[in-house]
C-alpha positions in Angstrom: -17.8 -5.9 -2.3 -21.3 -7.2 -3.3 -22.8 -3.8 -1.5 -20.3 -1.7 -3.7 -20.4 -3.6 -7.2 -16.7 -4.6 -7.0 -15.3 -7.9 -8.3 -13.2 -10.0 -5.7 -10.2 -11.6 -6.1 -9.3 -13.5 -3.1 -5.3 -14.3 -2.4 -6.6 -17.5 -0.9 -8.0 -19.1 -4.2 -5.4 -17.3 -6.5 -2.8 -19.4 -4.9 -4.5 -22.5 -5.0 -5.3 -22.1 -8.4 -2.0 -21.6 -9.4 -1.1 -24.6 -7.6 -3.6 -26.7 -9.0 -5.7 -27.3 -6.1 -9.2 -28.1 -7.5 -11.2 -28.7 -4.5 -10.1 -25.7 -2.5 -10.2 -27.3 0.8 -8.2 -25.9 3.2 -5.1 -27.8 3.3 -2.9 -26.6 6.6 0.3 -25.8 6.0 3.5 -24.9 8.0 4.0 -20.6 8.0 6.6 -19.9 4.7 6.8 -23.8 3.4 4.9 -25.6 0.2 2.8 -22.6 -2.0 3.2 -20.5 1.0 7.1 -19.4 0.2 8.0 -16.0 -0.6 8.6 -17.1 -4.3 4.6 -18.5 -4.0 3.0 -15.5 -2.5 5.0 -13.4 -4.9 3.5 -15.4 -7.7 0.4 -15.4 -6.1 0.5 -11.5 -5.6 1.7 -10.7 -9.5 -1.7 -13.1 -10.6 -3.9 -11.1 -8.3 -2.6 -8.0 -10.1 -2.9 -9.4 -13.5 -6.3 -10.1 -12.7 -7.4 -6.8 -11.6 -5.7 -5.0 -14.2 -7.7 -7.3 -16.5 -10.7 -6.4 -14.8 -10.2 -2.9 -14.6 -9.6 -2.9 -18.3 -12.9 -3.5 -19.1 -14.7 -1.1 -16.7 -15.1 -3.3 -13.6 -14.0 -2.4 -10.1 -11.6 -4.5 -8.2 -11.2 -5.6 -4.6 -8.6 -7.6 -3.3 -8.7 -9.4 -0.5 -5.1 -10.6 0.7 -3.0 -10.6 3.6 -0.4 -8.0 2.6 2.1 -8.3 5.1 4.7 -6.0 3.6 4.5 -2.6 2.4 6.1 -3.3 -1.0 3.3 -6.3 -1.7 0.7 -3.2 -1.1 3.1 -0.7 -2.8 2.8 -2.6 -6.2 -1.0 -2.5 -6.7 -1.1 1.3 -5.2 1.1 2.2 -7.7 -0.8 0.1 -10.4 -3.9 2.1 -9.5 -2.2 5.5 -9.4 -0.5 4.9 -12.9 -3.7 3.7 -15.0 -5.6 6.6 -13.1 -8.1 4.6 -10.7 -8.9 5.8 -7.7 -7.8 3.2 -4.8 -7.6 3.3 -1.1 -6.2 0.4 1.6 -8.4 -1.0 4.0 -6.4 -2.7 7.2 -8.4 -5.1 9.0 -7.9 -5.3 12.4 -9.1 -7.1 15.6 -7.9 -8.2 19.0 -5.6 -11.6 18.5 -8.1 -13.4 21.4 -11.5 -12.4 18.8 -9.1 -13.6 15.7 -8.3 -17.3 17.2 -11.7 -17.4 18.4 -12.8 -17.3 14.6 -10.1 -19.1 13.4 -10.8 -22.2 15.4 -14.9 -21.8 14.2 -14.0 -21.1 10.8 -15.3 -23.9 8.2 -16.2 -24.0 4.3 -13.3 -21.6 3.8 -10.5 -21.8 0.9 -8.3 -20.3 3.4 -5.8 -22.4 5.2 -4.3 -20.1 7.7 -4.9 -20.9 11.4 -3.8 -19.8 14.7 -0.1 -20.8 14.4 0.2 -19.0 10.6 -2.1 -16.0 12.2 0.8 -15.9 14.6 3.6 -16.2 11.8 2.2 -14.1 10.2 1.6 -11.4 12.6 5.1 -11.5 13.4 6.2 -10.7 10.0 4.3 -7.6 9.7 4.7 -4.4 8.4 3.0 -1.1 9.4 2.2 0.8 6.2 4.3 3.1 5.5 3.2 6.7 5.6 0.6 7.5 3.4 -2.1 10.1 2.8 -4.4 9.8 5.1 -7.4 9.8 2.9 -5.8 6.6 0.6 -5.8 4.1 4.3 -8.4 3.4 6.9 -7.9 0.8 9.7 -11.4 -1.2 9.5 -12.0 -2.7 13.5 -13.2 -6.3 13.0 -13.3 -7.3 16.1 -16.9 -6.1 16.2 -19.9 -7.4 14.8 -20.0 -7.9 10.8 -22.1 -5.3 10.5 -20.5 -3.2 12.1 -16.9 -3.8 10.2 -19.0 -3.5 7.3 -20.5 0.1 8.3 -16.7 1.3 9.1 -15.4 -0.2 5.1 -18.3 1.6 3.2 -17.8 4.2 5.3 -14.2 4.4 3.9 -14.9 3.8 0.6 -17.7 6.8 1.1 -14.6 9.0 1.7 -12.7 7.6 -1.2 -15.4 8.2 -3.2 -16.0 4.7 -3.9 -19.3 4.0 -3.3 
């Protein structure tokens, strides 16, 4: 984001903002329960959009970093970006389950609270993206160095025309 001049809005602190969290330590929670139901994370979601469209508004570019685990969640800021014009493209991060526990057990300092068991939830739940141009989604391998995940995004956004 900082390498491409966007402005991120991160799923993670939207929703503890709108629950009145104000010292964004992660607080673990059980997969679907508290300000992680689906009426949360649809709240959550329509905030995110609010914010980008605000941001977008004014000339600024927007990333948003959020789990996305069904199509229609992704669906609904595609279609925002398609009807006020702005080019947009979905990057899916990826890695092997064994690299993502790995970081998840080292992770610390993060406003995130997922662990392993949500990762797992979570991964259940699911949902491929539906088909798509192929120049508007790009699977992004994470299970590499940073730099290299980092290479394979701009790299995308290169395509897109987006940086």
């Amino acid at each position: 984001a900082e390498r491409a001049d966007f402005h991120v809005i991160r799923s993670d602190l939207v929703r503890k903002e709108l629950a009145g969290v104000v010292d964004q330590q992660p607080r673990p929670s059980r997969f679907g329960q508290g300000i992680y139901t689906q009426e949360w994370s649809e709240r959550t979601y329509a905030e995110c959009l609010r914010q980008s469209e605000e941001l977008l508004f004014t000339g600024k570019r927007v990333l948003v970093d959020a789990n996305f685990r069904d199509d229609a969640s992704r669906q609904m800021f595609v279609d925002a970006a398609i009807s006020r014009g702005v080019p947009s493209g979905l990057l899916v991060c990826q890695a092997d389950p064994v690299i993502v526990r790995e970081r998840l057990t080292k992770r610390r300092g993060d406003v995130s609270d997922a662990d392993w068991s949500i990762y797992v939830k979570a991964a259940e739940s699911w949902q491929e993206p539906m088909p798509r141009p192929q120049s508007d989604l790009k699977i992004v391998d994470t299970g590499g160095s940073a730099e290299r995940a980092l290479s394979l995004a701009i790299d995308a956004l290169r395509q897109w025309k987006l940086f």
